[in-house]
C-alpha positions as CSV (number, residue, x, y, z in Angstrom):
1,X,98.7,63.0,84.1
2,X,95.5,60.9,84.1
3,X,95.7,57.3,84.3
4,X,92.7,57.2,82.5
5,X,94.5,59.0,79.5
6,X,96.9,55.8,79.0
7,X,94.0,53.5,78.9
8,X,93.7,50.2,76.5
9,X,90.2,50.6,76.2
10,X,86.7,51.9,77.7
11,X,84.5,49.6,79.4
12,X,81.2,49.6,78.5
13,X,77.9,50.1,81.3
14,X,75.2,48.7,80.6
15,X,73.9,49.5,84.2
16,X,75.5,52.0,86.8
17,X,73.5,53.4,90.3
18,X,73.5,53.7,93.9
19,X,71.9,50.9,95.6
20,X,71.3,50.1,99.3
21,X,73.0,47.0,100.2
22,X,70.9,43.8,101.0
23,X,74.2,41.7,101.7
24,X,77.9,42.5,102.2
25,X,80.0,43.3,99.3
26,X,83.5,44.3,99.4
27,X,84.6,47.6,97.8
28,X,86.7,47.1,94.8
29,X,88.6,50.4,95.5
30,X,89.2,50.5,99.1
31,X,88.8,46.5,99.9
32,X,86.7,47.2,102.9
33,X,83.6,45.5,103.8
34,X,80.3,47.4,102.4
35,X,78.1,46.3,105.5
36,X,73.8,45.5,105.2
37,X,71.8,48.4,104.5
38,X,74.7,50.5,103.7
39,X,74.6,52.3,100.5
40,X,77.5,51.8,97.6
41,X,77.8,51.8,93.4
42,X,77.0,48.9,91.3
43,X,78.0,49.4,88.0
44,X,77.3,46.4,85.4
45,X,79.4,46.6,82.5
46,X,81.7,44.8,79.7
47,X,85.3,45.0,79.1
48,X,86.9,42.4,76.9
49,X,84.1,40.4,76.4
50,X,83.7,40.0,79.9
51,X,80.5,41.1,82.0
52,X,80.9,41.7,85.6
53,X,79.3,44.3,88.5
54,X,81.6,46.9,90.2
55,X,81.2,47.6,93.5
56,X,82.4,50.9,95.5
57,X,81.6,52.1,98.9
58,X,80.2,55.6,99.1
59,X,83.3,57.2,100.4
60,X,85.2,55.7,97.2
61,X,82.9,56.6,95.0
62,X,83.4,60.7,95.7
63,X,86.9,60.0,94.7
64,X,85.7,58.2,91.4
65,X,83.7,61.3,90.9
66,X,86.4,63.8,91.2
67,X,88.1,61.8,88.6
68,X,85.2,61.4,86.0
69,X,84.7,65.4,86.5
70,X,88.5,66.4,86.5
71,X,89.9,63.1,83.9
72,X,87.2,62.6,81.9
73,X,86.7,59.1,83.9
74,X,88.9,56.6,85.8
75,X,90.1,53.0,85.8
76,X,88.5,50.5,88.2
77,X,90.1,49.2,90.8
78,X,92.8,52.3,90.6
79,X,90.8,55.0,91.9
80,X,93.4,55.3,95.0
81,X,96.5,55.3,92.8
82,X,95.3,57.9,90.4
83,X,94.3,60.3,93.0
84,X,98.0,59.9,94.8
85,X,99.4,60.8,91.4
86,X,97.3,64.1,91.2
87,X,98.3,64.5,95.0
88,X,102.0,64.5,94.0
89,X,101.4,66.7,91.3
90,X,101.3,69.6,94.1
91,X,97.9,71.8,92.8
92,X,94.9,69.8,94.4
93,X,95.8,70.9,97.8
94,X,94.8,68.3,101.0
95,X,91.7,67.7,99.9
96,X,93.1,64.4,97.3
97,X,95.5,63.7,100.2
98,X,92.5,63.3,102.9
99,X,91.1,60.8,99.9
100,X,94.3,58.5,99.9
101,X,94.1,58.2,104.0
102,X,90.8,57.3,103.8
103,X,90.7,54.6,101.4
104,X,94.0,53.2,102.6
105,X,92.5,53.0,106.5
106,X,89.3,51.8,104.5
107,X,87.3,54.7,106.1
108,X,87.7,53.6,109.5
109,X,87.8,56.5,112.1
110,X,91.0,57.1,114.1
111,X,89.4,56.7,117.5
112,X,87.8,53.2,116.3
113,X,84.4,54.1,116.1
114,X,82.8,53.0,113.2
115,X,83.3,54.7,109.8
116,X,84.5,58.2,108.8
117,X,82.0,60.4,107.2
118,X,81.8,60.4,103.4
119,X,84.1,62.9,102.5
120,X,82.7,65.8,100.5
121,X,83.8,66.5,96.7
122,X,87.3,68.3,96.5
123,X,87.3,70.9,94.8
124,X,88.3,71.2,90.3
125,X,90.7,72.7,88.8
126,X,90.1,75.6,86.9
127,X,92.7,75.1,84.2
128,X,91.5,71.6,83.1
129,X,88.0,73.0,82.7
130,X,88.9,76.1,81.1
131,X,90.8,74.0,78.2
132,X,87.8,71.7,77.7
């Protein structure tokens, strides 16, 4: 099941794109620290009568994809969570599972070398896209 299925409510953007960073940010997925020049999500929105910007690193952000293509969207800040769920679930294959690793060694490499490269899209489900 989605998380995004049990939802209070949607939030509304008023402003979403990928931007280059001119500072550091930290990714509200992941936690890591979106570096100078590197390039991540902003997304401006309103929940609750609260306006605020959402930032999320490039590698999170493919994850946040796969779940706005395969949910229907996602809830900030649980990107990581939801894609375990589908992960237990058993049909997504490694592909979710090499998501989770990533985010939760916030895309560092094994051999300590920098960053991982941004993982590509895994792949849908046929049966979620065949219902819609």
């Amino acid at each position: 099941m989605c998380m995004i299925d049990e939802a209070d409510g949607r939030l509304e953007f008023y402003n979403a794109r990928m931007v280059i960073a001119r500072k550091p940010h930290r990714c509200g997925e992941c936690g890591r620290e979106i570096n100078r020049g590197e390039t991540y999500h902003a997304a401006s929105g309103k929940f609750e009568d609260k306006v605020d910007t959402y930032r999320t690193c490039a590698h999170c952000r493919v994850a946040g994809e796969w779940l706005e293509r395969e949910c229907g969207g996602h809830l900030i800040g649980d990107i990581e969570e939801d894609i375990w769920d589908h992960c237990l679930e058993g049909v997504y294959g490694f592909d979710l599972a090499r998501l989770v690793a990533g985010m939760r060694r916030k895309w560092q490499r094994f051999d300590g070398r920098g960053l991982m490269a941004i993982p590509r899209m895994p792949k849908l489900t046929a049966a979620r896209h065949d219902a819609a």
